[in-house]
Phi, psi and omega in degrees: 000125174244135192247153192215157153314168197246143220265114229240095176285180200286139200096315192291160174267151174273131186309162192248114198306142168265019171204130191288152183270073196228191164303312163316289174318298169339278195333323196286354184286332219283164195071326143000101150327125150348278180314329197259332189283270196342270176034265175277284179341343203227359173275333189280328201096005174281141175286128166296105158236144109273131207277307190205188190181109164064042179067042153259117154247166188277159149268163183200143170299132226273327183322112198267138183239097176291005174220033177246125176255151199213106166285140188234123175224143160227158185048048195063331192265104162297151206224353188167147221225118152236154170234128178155000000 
């Protein structure tokens, strides 16, 4: 399954979570099938990244997104979270 941010054409506002984005909420991602983490997260109103997958990181942009979740996955499964 390949997942991306989810794409803002120009102009549009990024939609507005319906469950605040903070360290705690994030957490309910971790252990999460990819697919199933992607999911919910994007059922919350959050933007979707993955930072690396399976000991690839990605580049990614320095810019903070206060409702963009940033998945770290190995083995289908997320191992870890950041948010911006």
């Amino acid at each position: 399954v390949t997942t991306e941010t989810v794409p803002i054409r120009g102009g549009d506002v990024p939609p507005r979570p319906s469950q605040p984005l903070d360290e705690n909420t994030a957490q309910q991602l971790l252990g999460l099938p990819e697919a199933e983490a992607t999911k919910v997260a994007m059922e919350n109103g959050w933007v979707v990244r993955i930072a690396a997958r399976d000991g690839e990181f990605f580049m990614l942009t320095e810019d903070y997104s206060e409702n963009r979740v940033n998945l770290s996955v190995k083995n289908g499964k997320v191992i870890a979270i950041t948010i911006g």
